[in-house]
DRENKOLMI-291100 format. One line per 3 residues: for each residue x, y, z of C-alpha. Coordinates in steps of 0.25 Angstrom, whole numbers, plus 5000, padded with zeros to 4 digits. Example, Ala and Ser with C-alpha at 12.3 -4.5 7.8 and 13.67 -1.06 7.14 Angstrom:
residues 2
5049,4982,5031 | 5055,4996,5029
END
This chain:
residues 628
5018,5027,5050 | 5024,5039,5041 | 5029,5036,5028
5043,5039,5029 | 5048,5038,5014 | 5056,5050,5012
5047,5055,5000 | 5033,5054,5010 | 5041,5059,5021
5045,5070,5014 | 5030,5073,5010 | 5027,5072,5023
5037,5083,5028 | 5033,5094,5017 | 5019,5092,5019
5023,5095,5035 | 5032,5107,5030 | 5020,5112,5022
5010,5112,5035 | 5023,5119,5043 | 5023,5132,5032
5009,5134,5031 | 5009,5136,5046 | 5020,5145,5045
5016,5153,5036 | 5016,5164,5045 | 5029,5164,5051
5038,5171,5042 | 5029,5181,5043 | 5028,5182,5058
5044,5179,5060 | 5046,5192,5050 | 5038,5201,5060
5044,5194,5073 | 5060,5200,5068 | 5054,5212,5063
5058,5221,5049 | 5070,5223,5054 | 5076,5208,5058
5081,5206,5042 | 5083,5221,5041 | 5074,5236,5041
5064,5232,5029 | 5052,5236,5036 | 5042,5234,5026
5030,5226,5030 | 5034,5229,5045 | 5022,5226,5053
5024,5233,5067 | 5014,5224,5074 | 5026,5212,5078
5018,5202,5085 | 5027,5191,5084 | 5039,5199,5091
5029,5204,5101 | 5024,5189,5106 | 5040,5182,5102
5044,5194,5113 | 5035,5192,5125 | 5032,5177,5125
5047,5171,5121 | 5052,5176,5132 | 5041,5173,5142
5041,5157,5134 | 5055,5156,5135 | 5067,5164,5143
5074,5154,5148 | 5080,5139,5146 | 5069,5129,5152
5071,5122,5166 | 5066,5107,5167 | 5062,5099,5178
5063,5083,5176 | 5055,5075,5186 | 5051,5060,5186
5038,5056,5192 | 5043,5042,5195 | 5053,5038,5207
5065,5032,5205 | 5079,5034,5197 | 5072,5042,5187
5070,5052,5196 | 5084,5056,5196 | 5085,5055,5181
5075,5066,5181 | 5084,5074,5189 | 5095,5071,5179
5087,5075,5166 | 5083,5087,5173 | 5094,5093,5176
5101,5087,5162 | 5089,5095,5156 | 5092,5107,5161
5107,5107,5160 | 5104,5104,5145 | 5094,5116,5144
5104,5124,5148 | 5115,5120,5140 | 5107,5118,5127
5101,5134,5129 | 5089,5127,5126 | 5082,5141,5128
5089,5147,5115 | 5079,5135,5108 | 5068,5138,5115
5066,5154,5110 | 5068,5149,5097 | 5057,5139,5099
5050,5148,5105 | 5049,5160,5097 | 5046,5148,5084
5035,5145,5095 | 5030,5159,5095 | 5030,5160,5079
5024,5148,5075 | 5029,5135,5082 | 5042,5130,5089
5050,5116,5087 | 5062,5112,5091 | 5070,5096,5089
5075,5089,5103 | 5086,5078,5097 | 5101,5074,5101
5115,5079,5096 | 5129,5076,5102 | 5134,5085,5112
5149,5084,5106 | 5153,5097,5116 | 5151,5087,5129
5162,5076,5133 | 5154,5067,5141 | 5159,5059,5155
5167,5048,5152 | 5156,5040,5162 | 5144,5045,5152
5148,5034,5140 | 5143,5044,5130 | 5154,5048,5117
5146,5057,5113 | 5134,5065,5120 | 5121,5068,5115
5115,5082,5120 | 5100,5086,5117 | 5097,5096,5109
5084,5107,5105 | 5083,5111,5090 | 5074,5121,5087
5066,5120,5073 | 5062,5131,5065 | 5047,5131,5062
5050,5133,5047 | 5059,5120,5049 | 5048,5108,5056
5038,5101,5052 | 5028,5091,5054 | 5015,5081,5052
5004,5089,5046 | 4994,5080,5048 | 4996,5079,5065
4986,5086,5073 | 4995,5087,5084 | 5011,5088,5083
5010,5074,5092 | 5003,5069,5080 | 5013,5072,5071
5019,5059,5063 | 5032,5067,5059 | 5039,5081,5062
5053,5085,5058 | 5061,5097,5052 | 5070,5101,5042
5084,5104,5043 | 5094,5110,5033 | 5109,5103,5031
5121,5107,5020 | 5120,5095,5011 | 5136,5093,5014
5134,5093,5030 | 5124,5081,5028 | 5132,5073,5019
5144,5076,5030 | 5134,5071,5044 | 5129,5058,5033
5144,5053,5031 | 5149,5057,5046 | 5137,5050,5052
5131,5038,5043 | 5127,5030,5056 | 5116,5042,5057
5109,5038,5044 | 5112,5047,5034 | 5111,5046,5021
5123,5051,5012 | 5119,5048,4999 | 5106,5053,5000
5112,5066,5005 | 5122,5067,4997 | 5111,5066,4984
5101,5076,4991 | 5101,5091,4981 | 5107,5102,4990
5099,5114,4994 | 5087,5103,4992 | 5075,5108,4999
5081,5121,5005 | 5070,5129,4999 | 5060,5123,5010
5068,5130,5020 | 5062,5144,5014 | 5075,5151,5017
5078,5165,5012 | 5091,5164,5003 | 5090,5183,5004
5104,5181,5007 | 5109,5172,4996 | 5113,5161,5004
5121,5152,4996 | 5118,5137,4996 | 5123,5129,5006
5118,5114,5000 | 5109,5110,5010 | 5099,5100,5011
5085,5100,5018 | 5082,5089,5026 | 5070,5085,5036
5071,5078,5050 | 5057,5071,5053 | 5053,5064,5065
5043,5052,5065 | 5037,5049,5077 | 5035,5034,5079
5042,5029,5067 | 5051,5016,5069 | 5062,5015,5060
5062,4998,5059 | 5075,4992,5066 | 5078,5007,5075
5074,5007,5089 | 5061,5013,5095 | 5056,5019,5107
5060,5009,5116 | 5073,5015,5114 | 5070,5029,5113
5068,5031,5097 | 5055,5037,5093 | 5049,5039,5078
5060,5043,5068 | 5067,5053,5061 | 5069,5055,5045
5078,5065,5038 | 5074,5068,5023 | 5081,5076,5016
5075,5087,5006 | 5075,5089,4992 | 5077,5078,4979
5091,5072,4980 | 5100,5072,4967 | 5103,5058,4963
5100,5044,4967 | 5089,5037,4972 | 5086,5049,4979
5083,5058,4967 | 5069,5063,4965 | 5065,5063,4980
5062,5075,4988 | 5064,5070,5003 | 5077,5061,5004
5079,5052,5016 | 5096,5059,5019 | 5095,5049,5033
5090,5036,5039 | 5077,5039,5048 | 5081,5035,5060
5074,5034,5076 | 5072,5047,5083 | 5079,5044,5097
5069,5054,5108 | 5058,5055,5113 | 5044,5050,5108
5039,5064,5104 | 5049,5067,5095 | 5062,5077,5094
5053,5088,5091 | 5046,5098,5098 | 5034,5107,5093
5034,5122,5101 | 5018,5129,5098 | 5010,5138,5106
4994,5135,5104 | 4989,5122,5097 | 4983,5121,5087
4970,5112,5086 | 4973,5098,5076 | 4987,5106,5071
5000,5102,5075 | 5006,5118,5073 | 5005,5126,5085
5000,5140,5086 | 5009,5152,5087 | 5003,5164,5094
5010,5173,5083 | 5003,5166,5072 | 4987,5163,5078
4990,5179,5079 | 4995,5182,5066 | 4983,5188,5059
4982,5198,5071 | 4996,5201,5070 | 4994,5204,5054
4981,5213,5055 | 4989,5219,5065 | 4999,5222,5058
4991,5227,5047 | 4986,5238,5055 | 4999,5243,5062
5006,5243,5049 | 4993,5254,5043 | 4995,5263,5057
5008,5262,5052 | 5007,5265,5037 | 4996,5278,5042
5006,5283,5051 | 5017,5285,5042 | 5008,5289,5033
5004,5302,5041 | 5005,5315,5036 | 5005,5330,5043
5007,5341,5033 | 5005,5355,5031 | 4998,5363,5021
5001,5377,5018 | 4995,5388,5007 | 5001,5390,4995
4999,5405,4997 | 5009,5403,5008 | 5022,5398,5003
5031,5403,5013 | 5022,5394,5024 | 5022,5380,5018
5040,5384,5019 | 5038,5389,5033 | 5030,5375,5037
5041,5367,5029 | 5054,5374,5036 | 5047,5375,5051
5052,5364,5061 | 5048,5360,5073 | 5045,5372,5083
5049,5383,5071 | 5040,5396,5072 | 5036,5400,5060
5031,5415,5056 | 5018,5415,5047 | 5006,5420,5046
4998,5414,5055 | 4983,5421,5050 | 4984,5414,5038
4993,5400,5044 | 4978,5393,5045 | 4974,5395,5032
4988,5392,5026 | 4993,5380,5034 | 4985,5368,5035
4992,5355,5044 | 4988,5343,5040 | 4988,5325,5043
4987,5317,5034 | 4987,5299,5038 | 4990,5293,5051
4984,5284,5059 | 4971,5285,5061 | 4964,5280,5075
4955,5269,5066 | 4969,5263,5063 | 4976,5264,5077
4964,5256,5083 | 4962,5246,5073 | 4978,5242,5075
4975,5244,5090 | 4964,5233,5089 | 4973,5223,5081
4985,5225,5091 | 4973,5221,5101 | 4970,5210,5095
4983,5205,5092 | 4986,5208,5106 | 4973,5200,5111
4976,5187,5102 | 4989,5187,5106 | 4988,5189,5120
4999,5200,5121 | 4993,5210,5129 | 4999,5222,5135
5002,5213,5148 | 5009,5204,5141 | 5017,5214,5134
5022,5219,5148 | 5013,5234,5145 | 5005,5235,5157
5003,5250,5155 | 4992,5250,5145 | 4977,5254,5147
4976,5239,5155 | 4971,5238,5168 | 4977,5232,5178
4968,5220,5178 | 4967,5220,5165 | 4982,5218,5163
4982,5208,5173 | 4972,5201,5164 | 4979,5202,5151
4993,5197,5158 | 4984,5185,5166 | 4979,5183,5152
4993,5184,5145 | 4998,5175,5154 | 4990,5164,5153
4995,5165,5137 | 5008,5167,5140 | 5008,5153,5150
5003,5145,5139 | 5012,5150,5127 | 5024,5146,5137
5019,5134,5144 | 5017,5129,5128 | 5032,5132,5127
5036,5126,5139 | 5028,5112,5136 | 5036,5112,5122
5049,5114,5130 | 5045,5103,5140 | 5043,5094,5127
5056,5098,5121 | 5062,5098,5135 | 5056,5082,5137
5064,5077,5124 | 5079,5083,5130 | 5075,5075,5142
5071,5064,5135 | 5083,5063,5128 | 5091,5066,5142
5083,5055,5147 | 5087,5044,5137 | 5099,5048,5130
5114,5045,5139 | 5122,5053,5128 | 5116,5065,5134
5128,5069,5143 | 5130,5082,5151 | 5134,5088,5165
5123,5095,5170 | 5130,5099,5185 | 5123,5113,5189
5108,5106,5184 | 5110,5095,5193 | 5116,5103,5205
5102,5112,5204 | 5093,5100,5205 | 5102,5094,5217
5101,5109,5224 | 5116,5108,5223 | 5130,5115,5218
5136,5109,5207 | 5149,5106,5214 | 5140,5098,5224
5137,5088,5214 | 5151,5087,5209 | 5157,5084,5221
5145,5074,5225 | 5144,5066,5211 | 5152,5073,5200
5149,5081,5190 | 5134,5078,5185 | 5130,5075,5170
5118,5071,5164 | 5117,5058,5156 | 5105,5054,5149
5100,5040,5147 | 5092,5028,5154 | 5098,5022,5165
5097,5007,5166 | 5089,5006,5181 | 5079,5017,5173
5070,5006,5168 | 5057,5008,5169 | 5058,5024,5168
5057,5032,5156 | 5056,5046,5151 | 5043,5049,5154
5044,5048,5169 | 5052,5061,5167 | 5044,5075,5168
5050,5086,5163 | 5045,5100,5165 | 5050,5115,5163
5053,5123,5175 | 5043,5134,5177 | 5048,5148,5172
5061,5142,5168 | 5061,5146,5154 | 5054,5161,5158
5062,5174,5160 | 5065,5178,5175 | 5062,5193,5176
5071,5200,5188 | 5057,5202,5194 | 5057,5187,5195
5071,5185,5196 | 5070,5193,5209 | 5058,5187,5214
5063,5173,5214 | 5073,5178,5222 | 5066,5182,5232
5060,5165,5231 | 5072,5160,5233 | 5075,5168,5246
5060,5165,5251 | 5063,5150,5249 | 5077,5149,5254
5074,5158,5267 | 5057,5151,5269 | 5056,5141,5261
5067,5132,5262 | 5066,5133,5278 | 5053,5128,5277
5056,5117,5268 | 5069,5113,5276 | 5059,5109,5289
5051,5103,5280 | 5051,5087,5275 | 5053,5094,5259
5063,5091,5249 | 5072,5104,5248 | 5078,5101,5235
5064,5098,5228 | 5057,5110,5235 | 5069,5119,5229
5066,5114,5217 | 5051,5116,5214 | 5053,5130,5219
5064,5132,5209 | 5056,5127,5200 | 5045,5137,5202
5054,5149,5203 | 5062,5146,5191 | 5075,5145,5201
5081,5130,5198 | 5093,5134,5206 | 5085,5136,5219
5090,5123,5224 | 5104,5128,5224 | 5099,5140,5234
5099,5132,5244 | 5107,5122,5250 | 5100,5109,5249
5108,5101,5256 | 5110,5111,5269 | 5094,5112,5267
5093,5095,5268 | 5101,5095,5280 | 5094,5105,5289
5080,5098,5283 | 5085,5085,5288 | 5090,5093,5302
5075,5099,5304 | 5067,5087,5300 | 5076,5077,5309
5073,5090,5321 | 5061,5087,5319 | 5060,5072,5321
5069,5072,5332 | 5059,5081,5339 | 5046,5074,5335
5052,5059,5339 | 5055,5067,5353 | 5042,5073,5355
5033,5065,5367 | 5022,5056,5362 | 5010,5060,5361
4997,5056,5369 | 4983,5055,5368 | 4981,5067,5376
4990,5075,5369 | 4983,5087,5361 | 4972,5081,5354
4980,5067,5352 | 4984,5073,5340 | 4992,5060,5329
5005,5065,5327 | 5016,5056,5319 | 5025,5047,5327
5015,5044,5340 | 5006,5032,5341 | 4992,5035,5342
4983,5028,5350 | 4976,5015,5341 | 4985,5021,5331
4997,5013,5322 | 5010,5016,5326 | 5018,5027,5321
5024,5030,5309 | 5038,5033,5307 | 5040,5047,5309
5052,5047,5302 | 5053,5060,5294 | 5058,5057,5279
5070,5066,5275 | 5068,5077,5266 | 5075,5082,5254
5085,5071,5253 | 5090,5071,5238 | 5081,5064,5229
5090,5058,5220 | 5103,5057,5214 | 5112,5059,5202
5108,5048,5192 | 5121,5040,5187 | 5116,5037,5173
5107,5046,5169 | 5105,5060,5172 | 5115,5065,5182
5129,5057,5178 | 5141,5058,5189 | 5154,5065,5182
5165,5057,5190 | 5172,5068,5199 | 5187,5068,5195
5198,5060,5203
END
């Protein structure tokens, strides 16, 4: 186990800072050509024209991420958790939408792009919801997404795989006097006061690297590091059996003042204490590529960053020739009247001279430029950039260039496959991050919320539908007593196909035309058929990115006249004459005896499409008692 004295720990946590920068050494210089000269004002000096990093940010965060994400919860084993999966799912999606999760994940994203992305799950009271009197709850909790700055994470050195890590954490800054005003407000937490109280203000602010151009007064802050040690067991805390998994440590940074806690440089300012989530931690580690026996992933900005700068190199010496260019004239001195005649003309002026002697006196002459040598090595490097990085002219949306047909459908096959990896590594990090909400939504009954318009779109219903029938729905979390023998992991969560893509009005207009094929073909069909309407509408919502297809049509009308057509049809099968030997063939059919056969089976047709579960009463899906 760790050595979790504050002195080793704090050895421990600049060594892992130390591995952070030297793989981001880089990124101030990439970030300055993403925003551009003219982000923090017109100085233009060093410009490089060749912005790669704006260019791929452009074209990819858009295509990685548009939208907030759509989950599906299922359970792969019968029973009552069944409809709890229903209830995290559509708790999960009301959540989504009321936490504008999607402002998160651009940030992430475009961190993604850069170098890496990380974001915290954890919980926070939700003190702008007044929970049901029937929910027990005086306070609710709400999980929450944090974003980290790459600059402002860190962890093991040593792991070859981010698994493998035996600690991860970040660093947060507080105002000294804030910190002393949380320790006395909330000592059961396990702060520290005096240690707070003797810690040096502005200690270790410097590690922040912040640029004071402004003259920024000092506010008297104090740095302090969060880490997270998977597996530790603080002696006497509960453990996993109760959902506590490794622990936390807060240290703060810089030599206190006074006391016993003079002369040390990482300062316990809290007791450590359990970490109550999931097994793999509240942290969540967004990267493109891997990288073989390193725990950093692999930006495509930065495997391309070399390119980028030879590139660079080039555009900025067609630029330097080009304003260095020079047409001039020169005239005879024996003419002084012509080199005042050149000097006045303008554009379009005729100008009387002597044009037997004009040759001999005038000579026109270019000086610099570009020359062709230059132009095609800077088109070779802008090839190569292109061909490493995979943005081909296809991609870009210019079909219009000296490409063939075929060979633009090559490149854009080609693209494609590039693009379907960099999002689906995207997507799997959401899904990661997406699994410790649920997680939390699972275990956690202070979780409290009405969730009525998610709810009615699993049910294929209205809103007021369910009111009327059960009240108002809310989510609780929490495990219900006859859940024994279930647990998290019998839960699969997924992302909805193309629900976090941009819908073009191509598309927009195209599944409109679906929804008109399967509401006037396909749900006829289906009706005179043994199939569940209410899971078949939701597959093929799922697959064309319309969630609300289910409320197209009318579910219930839809069961009736299923139940009508398949009850038609055993009526007419029971009256049907029995067959013989010498009918055609003496085929077998269902229902008639054959000769040295067993008897019949019941021909009873099983009813399709029934609902397949209910609202939970304790967790997921809570009734709101209607008014008297």
């Amino acid at each position: 186990m760790i050595n979790t004295d504050a002195a080793n720990l704090y050895s421990e946590i600049q060594s892992a800072e130390k591995f952070r920068d030297e793989h981001l050494r880089s990124y101030e210089r990439r970030k300055k050509r993403y925003v551009g000269p003219s982000f923090l004002g017109d100085d233009t000096d060093g410009f490089e024209p060749e912005n790669h990093e704006f260019e791929y940010v452009s074209l990819l965060l858009p295509k990685t991420i548009f939208d907030n994400p759509r989950v599906r919860v299922q359970a792969y084993r019968p029973g009552p958790i069944q409809d709890i999966a229903t209830g995290i799912q559509a708790g999960m999606n009301r959540w989504i939408r009321d936490s504008h999760l999607r402002r998160v994940l651009v940030r992430i994203g475009l961190d993604n792009f850069l170098c890496w992305g990380m974001a915290v799950v954890h919980m926070e009271p939700d003190k702008d919801r007044l929970p049901p009197a029937w929910a027990q709850v005086a306070l609710p909790y709400r999980p929450v997404v944090e974003r980290l700055s790459p600059k402002r994470v860190f962890w093991d050195p040593h792991a070859l795989d981010i698994a493998e890590a035996r600690f991860i954490g970040h660093v947060w800054v507080r105002d000294k006097e804030d910190l002393e005003k949380i320790a006395k407000e909330h000592p059961e937490d396990g702060w520290d006061l005096e240690a707070i109280k003797n810690l040096a203000e502005d200690a270790g602010t410097d590690k922040l690297e912040r640029d004071n151009k402004y003259g920024t007064p000092s506010r008297k802050e104090v740095v302090c590091y969060e880490v997270y040690i998977p597996g530790h067991q603080i002696k006497g805390e509960p453990g996993p059996d109760e959902g506590f998994n490794g622990a936390i440590f807060t240290i703060a940074v810089g030599q206190a003042t006074s006391g016993s806690m003079e002369g040390k440089k990482g300062v316990y300012i809290r007791k450590p204490r359990m970490y109550y989530g999931p097994v793999e931690g509240p942290y969540v580690l967004f990267g493109t590529y891997p990288v073989p026996d390193s725990t950093v992933p692999l930006s495509s900005t930065v495997a391309i960053q070399a390119q980028v700068e030879t590139l660079n190199m080039h555009a900025k010496a067609v630029m330097k020739a080009a304003t260095q260019r020079k047409r001039i004239a020169f005239v005879s001195r024996a003419e002084p009247d012509l080199q005042k005649k050149v000097k006045r003309s303008e554009d379009g002026d005729v100008v009387p001279v002597n044009t037997e002697e004009l040759n001999n006196n005038l000579k026109e002459v270019e000086l610099g430029g570009v020359t062709p040598a230059a132009l095609n090595a800077l088109q070779i490097e802008r090839e190569r950039r292109d061909r490493i990085s995979g943005m081909s002219d296809a991609m870009r949306g210019n079909v219009a260039g000296s490409g063939t047909a075929t060979e633009n459908a090559i490149a854009a096959e080609a693209s494609t496959a590039r693009m379907a990896f960099i999002k689906q590594q995207f997507t799997d990090s959401v899904t990661e991050l997406l699994r410790k909400v649920a997680w939390y939504m699972y275990h956690d009954d202070r979780i409290v919320f009405p969730v009525g318009d998610e709810m009615a779109a699993i049910l294929g219903t209205s809103q007021q539908e369910i009111y009327e029938e059960r009240g108002e729905p809310w989510y609780q979390g929490g495990v219900p007593e006859d859940m024994t023998g279930y647990s998290f992991r019998d839960l699969d969560l997924d992302i909805e196909p193309y629900s976090m893509e941009r819908v073009s009005e191509q598309q927009m207009q195209s599944r409109m035309m679906q929804v008109v094929q399967i509401v006037t073909q396909i749900i006829p069909q289906a009706i005179s058929s043994p199939v569940d309407l209410q899971a078949l509408l939701n597959v093929i919502g799922n697959m064309t990115n319309t969630p609300d297809l289910a409320r197209v049509v009318d579910i219930q009308v839809a069961r009736q006249m299923q139940q009508q057509m398949l009850q038609g049809a055993q009526v007419k099968q029971s009256s049907a004459p029995a067959q013989t030997a010498s009918d055609v063939g003496a085929k077998k059919r269902p229902g008639v005896v054959q000769p040295g056969g067993s008897p019949p089976k019941s021909t009873t047709v099983p009813t399709a499409g029934q609902p397949q579960m209910n609202v939970p009463q304790q967790m997921g899906m809570q009734p709101n008692p209607m008014p008297q």
